[in-house]
MILO-787894 format. One record per residue (C-alpha): chain; x negated, y negated, z negated. Coordinates in Angstrom, 2 decimals. Each point is the difference from the previous one (the first is absolute). Layout:
! MILO-787894
> A / X / Y / Z
...
This chain:
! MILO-787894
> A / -92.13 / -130.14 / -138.56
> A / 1.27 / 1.73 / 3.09
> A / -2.05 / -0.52 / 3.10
> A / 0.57 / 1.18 / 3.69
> A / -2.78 / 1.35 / 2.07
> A / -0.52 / -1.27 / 3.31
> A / 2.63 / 2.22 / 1.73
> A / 2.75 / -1.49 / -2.64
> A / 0.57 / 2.96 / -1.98
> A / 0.19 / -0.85 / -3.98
> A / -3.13 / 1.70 / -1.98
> A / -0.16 / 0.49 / -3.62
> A / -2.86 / -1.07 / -2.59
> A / -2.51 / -1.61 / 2.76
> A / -1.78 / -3.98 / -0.93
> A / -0.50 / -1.03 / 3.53
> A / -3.52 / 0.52 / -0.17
> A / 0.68 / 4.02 / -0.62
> A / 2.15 / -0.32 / 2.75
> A / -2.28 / -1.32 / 2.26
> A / -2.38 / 2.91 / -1.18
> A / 2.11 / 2.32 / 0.98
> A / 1.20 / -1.21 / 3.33
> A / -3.36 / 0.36 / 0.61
> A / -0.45 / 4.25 / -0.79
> A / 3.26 / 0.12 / 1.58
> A / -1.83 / -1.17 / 3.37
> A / -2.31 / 2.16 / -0.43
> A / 2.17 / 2.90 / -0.80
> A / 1.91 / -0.64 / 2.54
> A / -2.99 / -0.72 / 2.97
> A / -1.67 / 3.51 / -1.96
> A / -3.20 / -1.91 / -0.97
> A / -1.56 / 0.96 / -2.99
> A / -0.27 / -3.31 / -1.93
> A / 3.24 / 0.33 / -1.97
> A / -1.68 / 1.21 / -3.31
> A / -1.47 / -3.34 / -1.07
> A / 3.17 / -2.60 / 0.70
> A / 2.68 / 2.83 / -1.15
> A / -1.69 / -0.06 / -3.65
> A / -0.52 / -3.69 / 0.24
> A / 3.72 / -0.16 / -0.17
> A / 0.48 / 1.84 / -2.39
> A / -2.47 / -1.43 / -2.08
> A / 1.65 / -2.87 / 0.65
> A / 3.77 / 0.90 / -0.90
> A / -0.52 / 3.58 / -1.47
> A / 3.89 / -0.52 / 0.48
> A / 0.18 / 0.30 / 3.45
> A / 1.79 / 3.02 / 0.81
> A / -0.29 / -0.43 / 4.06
> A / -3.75 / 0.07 / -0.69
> A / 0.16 / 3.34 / -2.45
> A / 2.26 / 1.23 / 2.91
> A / -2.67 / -0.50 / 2.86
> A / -2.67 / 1.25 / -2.10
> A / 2.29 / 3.42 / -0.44
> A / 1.11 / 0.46 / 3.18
> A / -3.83 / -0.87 / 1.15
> A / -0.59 / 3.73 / -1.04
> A / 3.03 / 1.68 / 0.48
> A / 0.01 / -0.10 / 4.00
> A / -2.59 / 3.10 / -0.02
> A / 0.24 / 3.73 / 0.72
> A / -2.90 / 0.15 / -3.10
> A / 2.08 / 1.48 / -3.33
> A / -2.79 / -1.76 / -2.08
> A / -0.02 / -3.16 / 1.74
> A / 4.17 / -0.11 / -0.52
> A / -0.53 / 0.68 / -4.18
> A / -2.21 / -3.58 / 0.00
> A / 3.77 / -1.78 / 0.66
> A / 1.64 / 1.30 / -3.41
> A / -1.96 / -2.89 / -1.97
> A / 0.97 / -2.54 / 2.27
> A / 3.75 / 1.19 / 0.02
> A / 0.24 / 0.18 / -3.38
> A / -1.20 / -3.83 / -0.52
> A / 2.95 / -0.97 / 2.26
> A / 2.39 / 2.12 / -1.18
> A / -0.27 / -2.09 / -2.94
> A / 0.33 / -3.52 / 1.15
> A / 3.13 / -1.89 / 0.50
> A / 0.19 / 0.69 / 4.03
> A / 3.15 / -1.32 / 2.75
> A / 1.82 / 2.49 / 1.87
> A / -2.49 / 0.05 / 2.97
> A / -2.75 / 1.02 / -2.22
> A / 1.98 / 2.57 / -2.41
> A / 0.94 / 1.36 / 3.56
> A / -3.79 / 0.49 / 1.28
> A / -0.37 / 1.31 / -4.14
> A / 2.52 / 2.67 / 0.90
> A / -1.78 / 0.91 / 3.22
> A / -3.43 / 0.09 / -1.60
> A / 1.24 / 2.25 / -2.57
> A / 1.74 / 2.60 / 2.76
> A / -3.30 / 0.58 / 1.00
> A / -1.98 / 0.32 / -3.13
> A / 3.01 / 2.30 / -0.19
> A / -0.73 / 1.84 / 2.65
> A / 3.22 / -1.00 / 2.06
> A / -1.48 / -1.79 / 3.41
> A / 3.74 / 0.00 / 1.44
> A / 1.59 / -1.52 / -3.12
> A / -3.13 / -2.66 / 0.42
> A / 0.80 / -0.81 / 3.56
> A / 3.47 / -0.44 / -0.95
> A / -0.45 / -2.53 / -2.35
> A / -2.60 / -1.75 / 1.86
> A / 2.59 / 0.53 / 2.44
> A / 3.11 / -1.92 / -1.81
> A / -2.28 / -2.48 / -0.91
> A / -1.12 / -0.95 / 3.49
> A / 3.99 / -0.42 / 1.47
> A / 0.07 / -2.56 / -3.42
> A / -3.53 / -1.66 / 0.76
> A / -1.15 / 0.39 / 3.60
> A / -2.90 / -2.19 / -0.63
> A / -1.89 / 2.00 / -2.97
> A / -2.42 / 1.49 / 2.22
> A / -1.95 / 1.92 / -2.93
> A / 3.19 / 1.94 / -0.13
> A / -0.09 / 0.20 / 4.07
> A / -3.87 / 1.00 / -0.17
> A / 0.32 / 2.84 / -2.84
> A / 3.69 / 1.18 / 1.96
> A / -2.00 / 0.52 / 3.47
> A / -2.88 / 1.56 / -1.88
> A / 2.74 / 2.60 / -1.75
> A / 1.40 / 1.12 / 3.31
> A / -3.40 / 0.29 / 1.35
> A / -1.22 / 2.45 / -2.75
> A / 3.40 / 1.68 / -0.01
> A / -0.08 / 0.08 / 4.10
> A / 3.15 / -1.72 / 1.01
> A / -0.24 / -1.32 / 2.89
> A / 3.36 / -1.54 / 0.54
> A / -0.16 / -2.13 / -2.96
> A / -3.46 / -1.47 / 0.58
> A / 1.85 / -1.47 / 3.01
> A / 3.24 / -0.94 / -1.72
> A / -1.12 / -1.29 / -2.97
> A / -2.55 / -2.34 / 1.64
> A / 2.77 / -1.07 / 2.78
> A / 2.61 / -0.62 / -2.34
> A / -1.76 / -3.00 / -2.45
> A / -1.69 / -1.77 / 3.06
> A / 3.11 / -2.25 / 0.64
> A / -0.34 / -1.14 / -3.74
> A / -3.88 / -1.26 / 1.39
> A / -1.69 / -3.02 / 1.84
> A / -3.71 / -0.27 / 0.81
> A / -0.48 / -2.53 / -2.37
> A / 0.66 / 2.30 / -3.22
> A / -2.63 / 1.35 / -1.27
> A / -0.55 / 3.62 / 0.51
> A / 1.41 / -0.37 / 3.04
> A / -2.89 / 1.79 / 2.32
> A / 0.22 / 2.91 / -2.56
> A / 3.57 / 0.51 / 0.97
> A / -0.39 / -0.67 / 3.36
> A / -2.99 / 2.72 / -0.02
> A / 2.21 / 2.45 / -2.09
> A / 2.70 / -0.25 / 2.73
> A / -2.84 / 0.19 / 2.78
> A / -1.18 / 3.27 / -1.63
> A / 3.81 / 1.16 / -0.31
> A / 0.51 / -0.28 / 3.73
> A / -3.58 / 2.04 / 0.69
> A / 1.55 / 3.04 / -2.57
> A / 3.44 / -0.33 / 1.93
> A / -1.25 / -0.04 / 4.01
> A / 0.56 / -3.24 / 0.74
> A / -3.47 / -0.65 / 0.99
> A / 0.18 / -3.25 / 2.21
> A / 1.91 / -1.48 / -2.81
> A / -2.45 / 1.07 / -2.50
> A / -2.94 / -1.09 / 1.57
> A / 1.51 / -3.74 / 0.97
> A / 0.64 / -0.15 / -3.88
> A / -3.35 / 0.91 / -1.10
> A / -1.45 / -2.29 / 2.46
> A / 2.11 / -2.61 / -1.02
> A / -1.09 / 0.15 / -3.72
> A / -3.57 / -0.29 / 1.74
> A / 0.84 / -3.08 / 1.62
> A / 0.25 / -1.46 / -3.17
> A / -2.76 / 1.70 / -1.80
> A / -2.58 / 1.89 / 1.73
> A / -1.17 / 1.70 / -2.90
> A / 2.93 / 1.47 / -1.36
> A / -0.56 / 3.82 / -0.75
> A / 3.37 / 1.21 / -0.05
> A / 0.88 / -1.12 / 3.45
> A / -3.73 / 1.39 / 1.55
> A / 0.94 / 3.83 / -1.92
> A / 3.51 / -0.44 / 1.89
> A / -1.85 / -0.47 / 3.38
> A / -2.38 / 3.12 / -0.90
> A / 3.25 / 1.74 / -0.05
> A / 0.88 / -0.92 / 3.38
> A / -2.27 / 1.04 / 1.23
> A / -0.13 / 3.15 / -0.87
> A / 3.58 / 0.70 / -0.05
> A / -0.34 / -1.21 / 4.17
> A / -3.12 / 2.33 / 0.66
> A / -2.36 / -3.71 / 0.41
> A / -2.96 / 1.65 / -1.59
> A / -2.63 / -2.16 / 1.75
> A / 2.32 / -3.46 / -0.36
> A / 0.08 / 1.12 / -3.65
> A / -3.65 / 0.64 / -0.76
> A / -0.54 / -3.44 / 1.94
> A / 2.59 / -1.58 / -2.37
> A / -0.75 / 1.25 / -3.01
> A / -3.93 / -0.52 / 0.57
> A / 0.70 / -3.80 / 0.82
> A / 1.66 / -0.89 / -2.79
> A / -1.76 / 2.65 / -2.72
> A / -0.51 / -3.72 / -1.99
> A / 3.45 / -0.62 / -0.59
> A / 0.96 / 3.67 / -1.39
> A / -3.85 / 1.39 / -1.16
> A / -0.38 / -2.48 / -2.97
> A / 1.68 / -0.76 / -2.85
> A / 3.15 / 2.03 / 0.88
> A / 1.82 / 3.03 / -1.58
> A / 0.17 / 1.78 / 3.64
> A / -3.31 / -0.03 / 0.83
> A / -0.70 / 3.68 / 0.06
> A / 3.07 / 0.63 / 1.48
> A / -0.86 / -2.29 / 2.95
> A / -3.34 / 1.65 / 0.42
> A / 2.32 / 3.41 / 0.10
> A / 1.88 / -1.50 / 2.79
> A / -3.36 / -1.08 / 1.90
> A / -1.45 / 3.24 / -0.15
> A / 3.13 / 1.55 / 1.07
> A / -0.51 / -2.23 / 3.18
> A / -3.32 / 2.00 / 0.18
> A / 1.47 / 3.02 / -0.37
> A / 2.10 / -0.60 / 3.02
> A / -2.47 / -0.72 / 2.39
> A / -2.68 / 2.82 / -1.43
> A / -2.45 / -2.11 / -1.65
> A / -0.50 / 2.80 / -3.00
> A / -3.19 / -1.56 / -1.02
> A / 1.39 / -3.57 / -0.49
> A / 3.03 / 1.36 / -1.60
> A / -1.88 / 1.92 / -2.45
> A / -3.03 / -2.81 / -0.32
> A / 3.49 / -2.19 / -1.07
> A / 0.90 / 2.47 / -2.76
> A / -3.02 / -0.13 / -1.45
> A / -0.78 / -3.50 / -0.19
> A / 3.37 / -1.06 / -0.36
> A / 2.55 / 2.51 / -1.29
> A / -2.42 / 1.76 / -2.34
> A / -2.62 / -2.29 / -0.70
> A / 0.92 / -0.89 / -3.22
> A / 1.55 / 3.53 / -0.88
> A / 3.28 / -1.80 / -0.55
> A / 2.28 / 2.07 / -2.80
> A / 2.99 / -2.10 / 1.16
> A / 2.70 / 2.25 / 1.30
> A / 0.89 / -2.12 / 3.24
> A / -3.88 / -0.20 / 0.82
> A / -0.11 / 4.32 / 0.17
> A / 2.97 / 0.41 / 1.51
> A / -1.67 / -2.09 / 2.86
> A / -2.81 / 2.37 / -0.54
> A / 1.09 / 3.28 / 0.27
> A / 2.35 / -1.19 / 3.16
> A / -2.67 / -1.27 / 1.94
> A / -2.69 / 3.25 / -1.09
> A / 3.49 / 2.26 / 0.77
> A / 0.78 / -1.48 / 3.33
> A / -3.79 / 0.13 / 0.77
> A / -0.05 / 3.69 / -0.33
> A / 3.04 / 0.55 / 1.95
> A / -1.47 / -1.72 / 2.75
> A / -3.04 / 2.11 / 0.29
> A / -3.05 / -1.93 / -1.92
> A / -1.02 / 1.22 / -3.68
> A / -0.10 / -2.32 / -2.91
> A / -2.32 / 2.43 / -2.02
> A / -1.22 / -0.63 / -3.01
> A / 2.58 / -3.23 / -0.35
> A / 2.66 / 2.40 / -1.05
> A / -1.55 / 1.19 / -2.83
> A / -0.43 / -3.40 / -1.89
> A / 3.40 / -0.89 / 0.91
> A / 1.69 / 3.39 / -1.18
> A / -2.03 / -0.92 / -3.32
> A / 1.58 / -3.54 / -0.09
> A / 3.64 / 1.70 / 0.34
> A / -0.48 / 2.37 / -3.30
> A / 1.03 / -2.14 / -2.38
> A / 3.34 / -0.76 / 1.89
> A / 1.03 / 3.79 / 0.35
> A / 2.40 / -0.03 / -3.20
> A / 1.74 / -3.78 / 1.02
> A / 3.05 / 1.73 / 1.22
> A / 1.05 / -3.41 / 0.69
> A / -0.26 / -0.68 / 3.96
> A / 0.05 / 2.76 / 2.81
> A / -1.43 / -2.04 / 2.29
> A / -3.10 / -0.41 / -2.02
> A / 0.59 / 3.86 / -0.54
> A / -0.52 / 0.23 / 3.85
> A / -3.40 / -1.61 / 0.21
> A / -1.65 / 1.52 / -3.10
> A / 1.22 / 3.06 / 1.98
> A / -2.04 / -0.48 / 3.19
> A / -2.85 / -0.90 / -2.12
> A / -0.48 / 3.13 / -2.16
> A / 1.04 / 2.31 / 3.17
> A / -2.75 / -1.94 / 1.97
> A / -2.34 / 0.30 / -2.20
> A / 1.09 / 4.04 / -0.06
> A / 0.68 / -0.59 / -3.58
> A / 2.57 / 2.39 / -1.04
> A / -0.12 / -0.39 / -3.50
> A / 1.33 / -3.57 / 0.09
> A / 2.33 / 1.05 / 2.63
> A / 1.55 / 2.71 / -1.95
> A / 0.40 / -2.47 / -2.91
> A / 1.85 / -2.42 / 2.24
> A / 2.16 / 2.42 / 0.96
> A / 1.02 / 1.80 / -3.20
> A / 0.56 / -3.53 / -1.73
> A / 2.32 / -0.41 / 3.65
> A / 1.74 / 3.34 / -0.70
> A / 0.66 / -0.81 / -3.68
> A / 1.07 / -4.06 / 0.95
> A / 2.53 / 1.39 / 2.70
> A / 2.42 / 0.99 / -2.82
> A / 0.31 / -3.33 / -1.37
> A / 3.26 / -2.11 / -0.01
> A / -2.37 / -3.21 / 0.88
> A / -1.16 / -2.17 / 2.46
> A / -3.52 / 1.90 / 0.76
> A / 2.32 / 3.34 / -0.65
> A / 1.88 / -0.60 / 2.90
> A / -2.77 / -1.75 / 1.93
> A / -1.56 / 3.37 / -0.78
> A / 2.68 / 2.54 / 1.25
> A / 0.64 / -2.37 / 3.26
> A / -2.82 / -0.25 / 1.45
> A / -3.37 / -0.09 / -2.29
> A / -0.40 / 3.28 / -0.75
> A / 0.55 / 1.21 / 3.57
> A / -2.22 / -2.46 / 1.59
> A / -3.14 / 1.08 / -2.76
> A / 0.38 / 3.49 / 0.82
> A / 0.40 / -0.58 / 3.62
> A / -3.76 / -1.86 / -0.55
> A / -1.20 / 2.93 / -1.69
> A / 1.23 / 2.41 / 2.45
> A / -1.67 / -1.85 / 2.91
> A / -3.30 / -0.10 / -2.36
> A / 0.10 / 3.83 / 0.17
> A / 1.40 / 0.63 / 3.89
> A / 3.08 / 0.99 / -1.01
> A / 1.11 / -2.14 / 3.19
> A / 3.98 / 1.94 / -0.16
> A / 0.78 / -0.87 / -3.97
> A / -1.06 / -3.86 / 1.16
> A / 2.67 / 0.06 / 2.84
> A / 2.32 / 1.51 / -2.18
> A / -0.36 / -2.21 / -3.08
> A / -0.29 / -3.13 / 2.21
> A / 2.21 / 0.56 / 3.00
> A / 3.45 / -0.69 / -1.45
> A / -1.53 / -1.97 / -2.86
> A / -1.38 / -3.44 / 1.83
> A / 3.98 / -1.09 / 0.30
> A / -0.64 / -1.30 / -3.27
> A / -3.68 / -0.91 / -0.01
> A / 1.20 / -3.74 / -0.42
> A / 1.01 / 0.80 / -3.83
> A / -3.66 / 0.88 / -0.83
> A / -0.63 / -3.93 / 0.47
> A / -2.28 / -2.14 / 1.90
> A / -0.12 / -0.89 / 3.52
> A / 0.46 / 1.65 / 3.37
> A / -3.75 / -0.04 / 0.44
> A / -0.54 / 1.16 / -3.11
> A / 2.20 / 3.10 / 0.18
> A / -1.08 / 0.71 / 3.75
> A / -2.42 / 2.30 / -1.92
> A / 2.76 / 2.85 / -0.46
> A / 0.74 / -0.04 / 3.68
> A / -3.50 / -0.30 / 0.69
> A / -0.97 / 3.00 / -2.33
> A / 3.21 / 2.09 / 1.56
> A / -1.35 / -0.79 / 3.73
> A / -2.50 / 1.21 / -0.98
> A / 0.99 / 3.41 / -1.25
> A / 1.95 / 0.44 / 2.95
> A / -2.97 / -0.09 / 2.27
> A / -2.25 / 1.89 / -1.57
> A / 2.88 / 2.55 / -0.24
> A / -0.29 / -0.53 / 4.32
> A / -3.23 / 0.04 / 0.19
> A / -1.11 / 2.55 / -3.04
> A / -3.79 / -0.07 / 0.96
> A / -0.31 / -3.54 / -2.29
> A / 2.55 / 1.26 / -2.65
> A / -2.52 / -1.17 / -2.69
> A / -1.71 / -2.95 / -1.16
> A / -3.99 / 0.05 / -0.14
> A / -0.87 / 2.11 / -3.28
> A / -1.56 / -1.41 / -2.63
> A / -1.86 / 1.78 / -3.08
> A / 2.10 / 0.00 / -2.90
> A / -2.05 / -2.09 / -2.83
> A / 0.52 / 1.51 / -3.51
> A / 2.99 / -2.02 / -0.91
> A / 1.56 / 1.24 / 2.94
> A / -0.23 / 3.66 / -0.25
> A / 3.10 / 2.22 / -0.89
């Protein structure tokens, strides 16, 4: 039996209890709350047929910039691969397997032929604007977003996720009045959402509101702090707010007890780290001994050669922690990755490896090698992925060189003894 879910797109192998299930981890996938596990496998318990639920459950794992977390789609894949699927589904197949493949752009274009066909599958619209985040391109998480939204009505569900994928669109693209009566919009509706509240972090900061931000974000901490896959990256935005009006010891008190509490070994949670500890240092204050556990959380990512963004920020943690060792590993796996006719390869020759050995050069005062690797460079910052206030780092890190190269008197950052892992 052939069923439609509630947008009227046909699904495959679903009772309409699975369905229901999975309508219900789609929500949450889509809102990015954490209670998609238990429904997801109810459905497929329930019709182990179901290929729209093996599909969620792959792409589930394959929006990351983790290599390991990415391997956990293949079993998932291969169960669907194998059941009778419609052309919408053997389309988001396709795309699933670019990626296990290694081919993001061949993924985006199918998810991308498969949106002008279906405008309303908005797992396909969700995992597409997650794509040309981690692949940085800007113009698309605009277009994409813009170009389904006649196909939608507030009464469909997943509607707010859309409408809070276009709001964060607008933020990437400048259109900041636009974005924020978007996000607020999605608000109106539910006050809780945590997509729209991490758009409205952005907006502020993008429009230099760090106290209207750290107001925000510390009003409504219940609707993004619990339950949700961006909490830590929320908290990264509040302490940011910190950062910006001085407040080391709040900003740091904030790592601790909410970055690094847990000593999180997700990828996404130390990026956040080793920006915030990074742009702490740059401003003057010194993290301390908080490098040293996060340079030891890094280690085991130093051989992904899989994302040079994560490349970045295991960068700034081993040269913060002075750890050369690691440093030097990270950049001889960059030297030897640069030669490769792949996606990281040319991530690699672009912009990664430059941008890691700008880090280390600022690490050792080499403030001229950091203008030179960075200067000419930051044109194509965008392709290492992420956001604009994610990247501001690089620019951030460059000012920085160039002042210290004005004012040479500060040229270095406090020293630190080398602890025995460090020395070399």
């Amino acid at each position: 039996m052939t069923l439609k879910d509630p947008r009227g797109l046909d699904v495959s192998g679903a009772s309409p209890a699975a369905q229901d299930a999975y309508e219900r981890a789609l929500a949450a996938f889509l809102g990015w709350r954490s209670d998609a596990e238990r429904p997801l496998v109810a459905a497929i318990d329930e019709s182990p047929g179901f290929v729209m639920a093996h599909v969620l459950s792959a792409w589930r794992v394959l929006c990351s910039r983790d290599r390991v977390a990415t391997r956990l789609a293949q079993p998932a894949a291969a169960r669907a691969a194998g059941l009778p699927a419609n052309p919408r589904e053997r389309l988001h197949l396709a795309a699933i397997g670019a990626v296990l493949a290694d081919d993001y752009d061949g993924a985006r274009g199918q998810l991308g032929q498969l949106l002008r066909q279906y405008p309303r599958d908005v797992l396909a619209l969700q995992v597409a604007h997650t794509l040309d985040h981690l692949a940085g391109d800007v113009k698309m998480l605009l277009q994409r977003v813009s170009a389904v939204l006649p196909a939608w009505s507030p009464d469909l569900p997943g509607y707010r996720a859309v409408r809070a994928m276009h709001a964060f669109g607008l933020v990437e693209g400048g259109q900041y009045a636009r974005a924020e009566d978007a996000a607020l919009e999605v608000l109106s509706h539910d006050a809780l959402d945590p997509r729209a509240h991490h758009t409205m972090a952005h907006l502020f900061e993008m429009t230099g509101r760090a106290e209207a931000g750290l107001r925000w974000m510390s009003q409504h901490a219940a609707a993004w702090s619990s339950g949700t896959s961006v909490a830590v990256h929320c908290w990264w935005h509040l302490a940011l707010f910190q950062l910006a009006r001085g407040r080391f010891d709040s900003l740091l008190h904030l790592y601790d007890q909410r970055l690094r509490n847990g000593r999180s070994t997700h990828v996404s949670d130390l990026i956040d780290a080793s920006s915030l500890l990074w742009r702490t240092e740059l401003a003057g204050a010194d993290p301390q001994e908080r490098w040293l556990e996060l340079a030891q959380a890094w280690e085991p990512h130093i051989d992904d050669a899989f994302c040079s963004f994560s490349d970045l920020h295991a960068m700034q943690a081993f040269v913060g922690a002075r750890d050369w060792k690691r440093a030097q590993r990270l950049e001889t796996v960059l030297l030897a990755a640069r030669a490769r006719a792949t996606r990281y390869g040319n991530s690699t020759r672009r912009l990664g490896l430059a941008a890691c050995q700008a880090v280390m050069a600022f690490g050792r005062g080499d403030d001229k090698k950091v203008v030179g690797l960075l200067a000419s460079s930051l044109t194509q910052a965008h392709r290492l992925g992420g956001s604009h206030a994610q990247r501001d780092v690089l620019h951030l890190t460059l000012g920085k060189a160039i002042d210290r190269l004005r004012r040479p008197i500060a040229a270095l950052w406090p020293r630190r003894s080398a602890t025995p892992a460090a020395a070399g």
